[in-house]
Each structure stands twice: as structure tokens, then as C-alpha cells.
Phi, psi and omega in degrees: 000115167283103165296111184223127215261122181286151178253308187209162218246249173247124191106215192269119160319128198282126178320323177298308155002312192243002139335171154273317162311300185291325197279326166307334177276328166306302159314347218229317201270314184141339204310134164262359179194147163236138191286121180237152176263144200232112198244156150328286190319315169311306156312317195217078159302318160216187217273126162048015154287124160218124183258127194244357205274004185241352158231352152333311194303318168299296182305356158308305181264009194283313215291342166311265160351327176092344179280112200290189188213103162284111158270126156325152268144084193213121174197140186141264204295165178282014166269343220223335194272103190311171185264356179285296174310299191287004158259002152313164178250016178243019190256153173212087230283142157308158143203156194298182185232347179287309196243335167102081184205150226224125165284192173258321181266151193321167158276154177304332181278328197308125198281005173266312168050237159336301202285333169279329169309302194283352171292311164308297174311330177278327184287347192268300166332296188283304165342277185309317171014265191315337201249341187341299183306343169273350172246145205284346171160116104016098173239168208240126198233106195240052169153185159078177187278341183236332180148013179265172190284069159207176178270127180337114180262282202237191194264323173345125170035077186237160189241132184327114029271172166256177193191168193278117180226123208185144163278135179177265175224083173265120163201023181292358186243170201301281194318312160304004233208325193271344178309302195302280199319320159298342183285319169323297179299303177327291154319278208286317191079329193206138162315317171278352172252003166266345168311305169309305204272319157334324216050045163253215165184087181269156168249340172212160174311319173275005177270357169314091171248170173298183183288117170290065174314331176295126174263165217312173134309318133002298180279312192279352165317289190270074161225296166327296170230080126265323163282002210249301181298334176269304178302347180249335142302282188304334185301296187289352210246154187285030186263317195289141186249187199273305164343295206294298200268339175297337191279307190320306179316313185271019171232064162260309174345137173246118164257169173341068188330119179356290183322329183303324213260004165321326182260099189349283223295320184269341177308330200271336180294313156343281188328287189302325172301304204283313172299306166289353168278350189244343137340273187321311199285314202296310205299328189288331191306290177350303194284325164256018174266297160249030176261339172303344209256325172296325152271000179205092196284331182275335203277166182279146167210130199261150162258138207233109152264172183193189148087202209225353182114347195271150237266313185289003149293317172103014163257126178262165218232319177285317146322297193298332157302321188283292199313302153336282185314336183280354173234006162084026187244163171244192217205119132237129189269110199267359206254013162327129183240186181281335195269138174297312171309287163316316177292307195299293185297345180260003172223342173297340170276317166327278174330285160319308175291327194285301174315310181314293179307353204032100173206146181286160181224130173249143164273153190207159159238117204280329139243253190243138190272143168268185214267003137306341190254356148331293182310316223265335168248016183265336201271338169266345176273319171330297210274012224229297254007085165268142140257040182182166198213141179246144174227163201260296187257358212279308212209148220270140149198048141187147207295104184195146163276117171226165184042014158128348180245139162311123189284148157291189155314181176274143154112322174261179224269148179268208162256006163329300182284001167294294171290356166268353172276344172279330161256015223268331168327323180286338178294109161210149174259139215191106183306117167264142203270135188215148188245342184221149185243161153260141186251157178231096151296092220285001177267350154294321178287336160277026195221333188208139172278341201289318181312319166321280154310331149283344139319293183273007174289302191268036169270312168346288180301308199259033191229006201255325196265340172190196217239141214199132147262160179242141212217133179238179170327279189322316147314321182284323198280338185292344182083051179268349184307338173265051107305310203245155171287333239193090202240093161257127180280074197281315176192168184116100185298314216255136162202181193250160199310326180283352185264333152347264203313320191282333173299268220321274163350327212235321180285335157278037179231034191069016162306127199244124169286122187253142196241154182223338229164144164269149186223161227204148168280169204245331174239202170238147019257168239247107184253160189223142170279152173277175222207097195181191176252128188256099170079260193270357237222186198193141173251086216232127182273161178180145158287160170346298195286353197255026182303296203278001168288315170273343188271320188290290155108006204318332194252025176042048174263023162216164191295029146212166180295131174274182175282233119295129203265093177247011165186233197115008185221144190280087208220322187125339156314121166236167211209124197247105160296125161240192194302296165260022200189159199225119193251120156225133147286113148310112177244342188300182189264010181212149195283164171206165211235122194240117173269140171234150157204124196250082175313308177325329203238017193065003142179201197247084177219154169234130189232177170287100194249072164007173156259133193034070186234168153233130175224174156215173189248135177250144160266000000 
């Protein structure tokens, strides 16, 4: 497991740092790497000048030590873009399609680009070349307010100056606009079957725009406040999670109200705007996969992601793992917290699509973890198969007060690394057994953001009774259903006609569908799966709640075997099947004590599970 620790942001590495004491604690603590952010701006300060002396120093002193060196890789956002380039005629501010206002970090479109991206990368190659053996893996920061593969989200911890920034559509400047239309072209071939199927009537290629998506004033009244009534219930009530309030945030964004996609043409006109947009982000990725890969034909290299999955970010999670795997890359995942339930839903369509593909997966934490949310994520990254995990904090390097505690010096140990020495144990690589997916129909979550979140809430609910992956089209069309026994449908209607036919299949080879919602291809003419038993397989309508009833199967009241009952129950426990051993987490604030008896696996024991711990049972 690679443990990687940040070391240094933007600028100069803090001199207490470059000590031997600090770096001998680094070494002392398990860290296998420190992290440098390798900004554009930094190197090449002016046009084709390129200087390295400010993260030379560090890497100078790693090999002493035995300790590798991850560098960030960033160009692109406005911290990392030299100021001679944004003062260019090659420079080209993303902008939004909500205010037509121009952001700090570049567009995805800009046709100049490219050629500075590979000028970076190469002058990056070539430097380290000879040092080559010290950097432990190569991450790549193309976009985003900080570098990750989505499009400029929220205001948040941006760095001076500020500039207009929001989750929301960039795709205002002209060379994205001149993209859609080709993409446009590309796809139809002809002005008359896009008249058709759109239901329009362009007379040229140029009368093509997006989709008018914004909605009336009327519908975001009451769409507003309807989030207005729900965030003051959930915000004020002594009920309320962390989950509640982090979901309220992330629906400020407004898309189309269902009722809008009533009509074929636009649904479909939607689709293809929402498709070529989270496309345009996969092709830029593409594109710094492989010129990295070109010049640094041996390093390990990550594609650095983030954001929750919603479509106007531009990350599709499962593409983007496939594309990686198509250059011999892996996925870091930025948006980790303290909560388990929240990492797990937020990271399991990673994970899962990073296995399905055999590709690596790293974990991040998106600001700082307190020393509980340590315990929350080494358990998820185990049981995750991550092979690396990054912390922020496990050693002190910056002077600050957080979570109520006074930070130590720079360079020593926090309380972080307290609790990671207490679980480090816990780190093995270990096949994990899983039996059930949840599917996300990622063309219903382009079509409504809600859908998404009524994913993951009730992924929430059913992660409390067993152990589970999220699975999209795009896997399913790959053949991942003979993994699993147990395909649950929670919400979302739409999905497309080859992803049917691949259920239907699998559910006649003894896949059994758990249904929540009916669910309908997207195009015409309009097919349903039947809600019966389909060859060896079963089609089962169920609320939320008999979900975990049907999957556990404990009183043996239906016509298949359920999984192994190694928790079953809504207490707060969560529980990880392996080959020889059964993982569980506490997250309540009181220890408990969990009886087990596993006719299947032989056994009978009970054990102690501390608060916010982790323990296992070996078999």
C-alpha cells in the first residue's frame, strides 16, 4: 500500500521540511512518498526558460532516506497557468453558459494548448530522466479549479485572485461551440436526420446551440424553495448528518425538470449536449495520458479525479478508469471526508469500474481529515481495494489550528499519525467477495441530478446491511454482471436499449433484478423489462426497504440462496467480506459487541468493536 504524504503546495518547499528530522519522521511514521504540486507557472516562468531548483531540493534529499517523490503535474487551472500565457492571444478562459463570464482556469477547448501541455511534460521527463527511480508515480492535473478531470466547480479554497467560479455548464467560449457543432455533424452525417430526430428544422450547421436547459422562472421558484424547506428541516434537526447537508449544497445547480424531456427530440437533443460534454473532458484526459505515457514510458501515472458523478462536472468515472487502464494509468480519487458512508458512495463507482478494468486506484482526502476520519478511510480504502492511500496531515507542514487542536511543529507527528499507526495494520492486499451491485443509470443521472442522490441515499440505507459495488451502463455493456448474483435498480426510469438486452441476459443465467422503479430504454420505441421469473433469473419489484431482505434472504422465504449474513443489521456497524477474514467498522460513538454465526463459512463467535475502530474475524 503506498502511503503519500503532501509535502509541498505551491512555491518552495518550507525549509523546516528539507531537514533530516523531518524527513527521518516521514520514514519512521510508514510514509512511502511525499507529494509536491509541479505547477506550469513555476518552471517556465517565461517562454521555453525552464527552472526545476524549487522542487530540485527536495528530491535531492528523498533518496537518502529510502523515500519516493509523487509530483502533481498542473497546467491548466489559474494557479499553475504562467502569467505570460494568460496574457497571450493563446490564452482561453473557460465560461459559463448560467452568466456568459469567463473563469481563471483555461478551456478544455483551447486549440493552443496542447503544444504547451507537451512542451511541459517533456521539459518535466527530461530533467528527472537520470532521477527517474525516485519518483514513485506521476499525477496528472488537466483541468478543474485545482487540476482534477472535471470542469471548474465551487468557490471554495481557490487561491488569489479570485474570479467567477460555480458549478455549472463551461462550455461559453467559442471553440467549445465550434466542438458541439462538429460533434453534431459528426454523429448525424446530415441535416435531415438531425432535423428528425432533435424535432427541429436548422437550415445549416451553424444554427446548431445547445439545448435551452435553463428553466422557466416558475420551476426554479418552486424547485428553490423546495430545497429551501428540506434544507431547514434537515439543516436545524438533531437528526441531521453531515450527508443532509453536504447533498443540499450540491443541488444548487438547476437542470431541466423531467417534465421538460417529455418530448423525444429534446430529450434527445439534451442527451447528445450532456454526452459530448462529459466526452470533450474524457478526450482531454486521453490526451495527457498520452503524451505522458510518451515521455515517460515506465512511471506509474495517475489520472487525478474528483466531484460526486453529476454530469455538469464532466466526470464520467467509469470511462475514465477505462481510458487509464488503456495507457497503463490508474485513477486518484480527490473528494474523501471523515465519513464512511460518504467515501463509500462517493468512491465505489471508482473503485469498482478501477478493478473491472485492472487498473489502479489512490484515495485523497478533499480537505483535511480529523484523526477519526483516518480510522474511516483506511477502512475504506482496504475494503475499496486502493492500492495507496494520500493524507494531508499524518505529519505537521503547515503552522495552523484545526479540529480544535494546536498543530506541533512543522515536520512532527500529528494526531492524525496517531491513529494511523493504530490501523496501519490493517492494510493487506486481499480479494474482496461481493456479490451485489447497484446499477446507476448514468443516461438517467444526465437527464435529472436528483437521480443521483437518490442513489446515493439509498446506497446509504443498504451499505448499513451488507457490502455492495456501483456498476453504470458503460460496465454492463463490458459484460462486469457475471460478477455478481444481485443487480438492485433504486431510481432513475431511463436507461438505453443494449443496456436492457445485457440485464435481461444475465438475468436469464440466474441473475436475480431487484427493482425499485421501472426502468425503460431512452429511445424508441419504448421496451420494459417484465417483472417475473426470466429463464434460470428473477425480476423483483420492492421498496427500499425490503431491499436488504431479499438480498440476505435470512428466513429462506425466496427461490435463491441470499448472501452470507456477516451483519445484517442497521446499527452503524459495517462489515467487508474477504477470502479469510471478515472486516468491520464502528462508526457509532459506542463500542458494540456483534455475534456472529456464518453457518456457510463455519462461524461462531462474538466480538468487540470498540468506537470509531476497526476490527476482524479470520475464518
Amino acid at each position: 500500500m503506498k502511503i503519500i504524504q503532501q509535502w509541498q503546495t505551491v512555491g518552495r518547499t518550507h525549509p523546516k521540511l528539507l531537514e533530516d528530522e523531518s524527513l527521518k519522521s516521514c520514514k519512521k511514521l510508514g510514509i512511502t512518498s511525499l507529494q509536491s504540486y509541479v505547477c506550469w507557472s513555476e518552471i517556465e516562468k517565461k517562454p521555453r526558460i525552464f527552472d526545476f531548483s524549487i522542487y530540485d531540493e527536495l528530491v535531492e534529499k528523498l533518496g537518502r532516506y529510502g523515500l519516493k517523490w509523487t509530483p502533481f503535474l498542473v497546467a491548466g487551472p489559474y494557479y499553475a497557468t504562467p502569467a505570460w500565457f494568460r496574457n497571450s492571444k493563446h490564452s482561453v478562459y473557460a465560461k459559463c453558459l448560467e452568466h456568459g463570464k469567463e473563469t481563471g482556469s483555461q478551456s478544455i477547448w483551447n486549440p493552443y494548448l496542447p503544444k504547451y501541455i507537451s512542451r511541459f511534460i517533456l521539459s518535466f521527463s527530461t530533467h528527472y530522466a537520470p532521477k527517474i527511480q525516485i519518483i514513485d508515480g506521476v499525477l496528472l492535473g488537466i483541468s478543474g479549479n485545482w487540476g482534477e478531470a472535471i470542469f471548474p466547480a465551487s468557490n471554495g479554497f481557490i487561491l488569489p485572485p479570485k474570479f467567477h467560479t460555480h458549478p455549472g455548464w463551461w462550455c461559453g467560449d467559442v471553440f467549445a461551440r465550434l466542438d458541439f457543432k462538429k460533434f453534431v455533424k459528426n454523429k448525424y452525417g446530415s441535416l435531415e436526420k438531425l432535423n428528425r430526430v432533435w424535432r427541429k428544422n436548422f437550415k445549416s450547421y451553424e444554427e446548431i446551440e445547445y439545448p435551452d436547459f435553463l428553466p422557466s422562472f416558475i420551476h426554479w421558484f418552486q424547485e428553490s424553495l423546495s430545497d429551501l424547506v428540506q434544507f431547514i428541516r434537515k439543516h436545524f434537526s438533531s437528526t441531521a448528518t453531515c450527508w443532509d447537508k453536504w447533498k443540499f449544497s450540491s443541488l444548487q445547480l438547476k437542470y431541466p425538470s423531467l417534465g421538460e424531456f417529455r418530448e423525444y427530440g429534446r430529450r434527445l437533443h439534451w442527451l447528445d449536449f450532456t454526452h459530448w460534454y462529459t466526452q470533450s473532458m474524457l478526450r482531454w484526459a486521453a490526451f495527457w495520458l498520452k503524451t505522458c505515457r510518451k515521455y515517460l514510458p515506465s512511471t506509474d501515472i495517475y489520472l487525478v479525479t474528483g466531484g460526486d458523478g453529476c454530469v455538469h462536472l464532466g466526470a464520467h468515472f467509469s470511462q475514465q478508469a477505462r481510458i487509464s487502464s488503456k495507457y497503463g494509468a490508474g485513477i486518484r480519487l480527490t473528494n474523501q471526508g471523515d465519513s464512511y458512508v460518504q467515501n463509500f458512495v462517493l468512491g465505489r463507482w471508482v473503485s469498482t469500474a478501477c478493478k473491472f478494468y485492472d487498473t489502479s486506484y489512490v484515495t485523497e482526502e478533499a480537505l483535511w481529515n480529523s484523526p477519526l476520519g483516518v480510522v474511516s478511510r483506511i477502512y475504506d480504502a482496504v475494503t475499496s481495494g486502493a492500492c495507496g492511500i494520500y493524507f494531508k496531515d499524518l505529519i505537521s507542514t503547515d503552522a495552523h489550528t484545526r479540529f480544535g487542536f494546536k498543530y506541533p511543529q512543522l515536520g512532527k507527528f500529528t494526531s492524525n499519525a496517531v491513529k494511523f499507526v493504530e490501523n496501519v495494520r490493517y492494510f493487506k492486499k486481499d480479494d474482496r467477495i461481493v456479490e451485489v451491485a447497484v446499477f446507476i443509470p448514468y443516461i438517467s443521472v444526465s437527464l435529472s441530478y436528483k437521480v443521483l442522490f437518490e442513489i446515493y441515499s439509498g446506497s446509504i440505507f443498504l451499505r448499513d446491511f451488507f457490502d455492495f459495488d456501483l456498476v453504470d451502463e458503460q460496465m454492463i455493456e463490458d459484460d462486469i454482471l457475471q460478477k455478481y448474483r444481485f443487480l438492485i435498480h433504486l431510481d432513475g426510469e431511463w436507461t438505453d436499449a443494449r443496456t436492457l438486452r445485457k440485464i435481461k441476459k444475465w438475468i436469464t443465467e440466474g441473475g436475480i433484478f431487484v427493482s425499485c422503479q421501472k426502468l425503460r430504454n431512452v429511445e424508441e420505441p419504448v421496451m420494459e423489462l417484465p417483472t417475473s421469473k426470466i429463464g434460470d433469473g428473477y425480476h423483483v419489484k420492492a421498496r427500499l426497504h425490503h431491499v436488504a431482505d431479499l438480498v440476505l434472504n435470512k428466513e429462506h422465504r425466496y427461490p435463491w440462496t441470499g448472501i452470507p449474513n456477516i451483519d445484517g443489521a442497521r446499527d452503524g456497524i459495517y462489515a467487508t467480506l474477504f477470502r479469510d477474514r471478515i472486516l468491520y467498522y464502528n462508526s457509532t460513538l459506542h463500542s458494540k459487541v456483534k455475534s456472529l454465526n456464518v453457518e456457510k463459512m463455519g462461524l461462531q463467535c462474538r466480538v468487540e468493536i470498540p468506537a470509531h475502530s476497526i476490527a476482524e474475524v479470520y475464518f
